[in-house]
C-alpha atoms as one frame of an Amber mdcrd trajectory, in Angstrom:
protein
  30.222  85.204-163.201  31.957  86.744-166.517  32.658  89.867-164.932  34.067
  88.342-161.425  36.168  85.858-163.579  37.683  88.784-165.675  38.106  90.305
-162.614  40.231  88.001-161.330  41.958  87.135-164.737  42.939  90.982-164.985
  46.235  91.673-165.828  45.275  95.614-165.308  43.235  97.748-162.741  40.421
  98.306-165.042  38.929  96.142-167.005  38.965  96.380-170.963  37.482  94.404
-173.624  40.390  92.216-173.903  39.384  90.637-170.574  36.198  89.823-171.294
  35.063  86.709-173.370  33.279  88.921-176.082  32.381  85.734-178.806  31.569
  86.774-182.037  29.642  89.579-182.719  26.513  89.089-185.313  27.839  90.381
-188.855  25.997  92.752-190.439  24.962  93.408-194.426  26.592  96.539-195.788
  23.090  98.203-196.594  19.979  99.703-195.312  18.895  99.499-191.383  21.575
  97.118-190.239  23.935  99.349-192.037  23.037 102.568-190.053  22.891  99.829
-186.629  26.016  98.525-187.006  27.348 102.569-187.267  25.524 103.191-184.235
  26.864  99.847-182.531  30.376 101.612-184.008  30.448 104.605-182.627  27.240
 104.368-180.675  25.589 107.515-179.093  28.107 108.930-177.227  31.183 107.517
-179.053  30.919 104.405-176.980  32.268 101.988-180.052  31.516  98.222-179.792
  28.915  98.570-176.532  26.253  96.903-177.998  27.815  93.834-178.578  29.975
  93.993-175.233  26.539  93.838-173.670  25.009  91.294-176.134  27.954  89.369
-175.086  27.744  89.584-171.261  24.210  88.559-171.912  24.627  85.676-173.589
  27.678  84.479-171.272  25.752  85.827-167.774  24.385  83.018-165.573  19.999
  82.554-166.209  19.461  81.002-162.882  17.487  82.769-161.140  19.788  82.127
-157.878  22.623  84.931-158.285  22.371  88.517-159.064  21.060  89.978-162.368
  23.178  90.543-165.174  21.858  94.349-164.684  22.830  94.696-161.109  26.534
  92.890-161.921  26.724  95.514-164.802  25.854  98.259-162.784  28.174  97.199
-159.615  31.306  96.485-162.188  30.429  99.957-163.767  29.907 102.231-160.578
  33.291 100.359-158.941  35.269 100.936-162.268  33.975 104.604-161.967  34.885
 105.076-158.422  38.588 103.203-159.155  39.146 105.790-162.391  38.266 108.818
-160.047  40.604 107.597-157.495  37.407 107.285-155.019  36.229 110.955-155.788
  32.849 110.339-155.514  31.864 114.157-156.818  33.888 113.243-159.903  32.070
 109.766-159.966  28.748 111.005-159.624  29.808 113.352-162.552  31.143 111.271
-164.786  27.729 108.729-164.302  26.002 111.660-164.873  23.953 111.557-161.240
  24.263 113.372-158.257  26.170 112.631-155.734  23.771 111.702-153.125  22.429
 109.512-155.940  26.116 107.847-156.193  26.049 107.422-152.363  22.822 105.437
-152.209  23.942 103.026-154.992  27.193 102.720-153.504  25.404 101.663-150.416
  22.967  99.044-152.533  25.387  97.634-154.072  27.736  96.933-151.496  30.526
  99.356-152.726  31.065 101.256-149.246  34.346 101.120-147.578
């Protein structure tokens, strides 16, 4: 339901933290482990800075019936579609950029009811 709603709300073709209701992220003390987490949830593995608590926040926002999609399946569908839009529908450059093959790409796009 968040992502659909900030899909709608969008004032842009891709969606960017702005759009989604994010909350407050947990603080963190300035030593020791939650030091060296909140770095990670920074700059995270592959540069990726503030992703933890983006998903944290989808979490905590996603519907818990049991009656809709999971949050992982929306997450994946928002992610694979945003990839597809940002490749202008390339799906070699897609499949690239998701790091998966492209036959892999194809059978998710299929799943998740991406195809044209």
């Amino acid at each position: 339901n968040t992502i659909q709603r900030a899909c709608v709300l969008a004032t842009g073709s891709v969606l960017l933290p702005r759009d989604l209701p994010l909350g407050h992220a947990p603080r963190v003390n300035a030593g020791g482990a939650d030091a060296a987490s909140a770095e990670e949830n920074r700059a995270g593995p592959s540069g990726l800075g503030g992703l933890a608590a983006a998903a944290e926040a989808f979490l905590a926002a996603a519907d818990t019936d049991d009656t809709g999609p999971s949050p992982l399946a929306i997450a994946e569908r928002e992610i694979v579609r945003a990839v597809l839009a940002r490749s202008g529908g390339d799906e070699a450059a897609a499949a690239k950029a998701l790091g998966i093959t492209r036959p892999a790409l194809k059978k998710k796009i299929a799943a998740l009811g991406l195809g044209a």
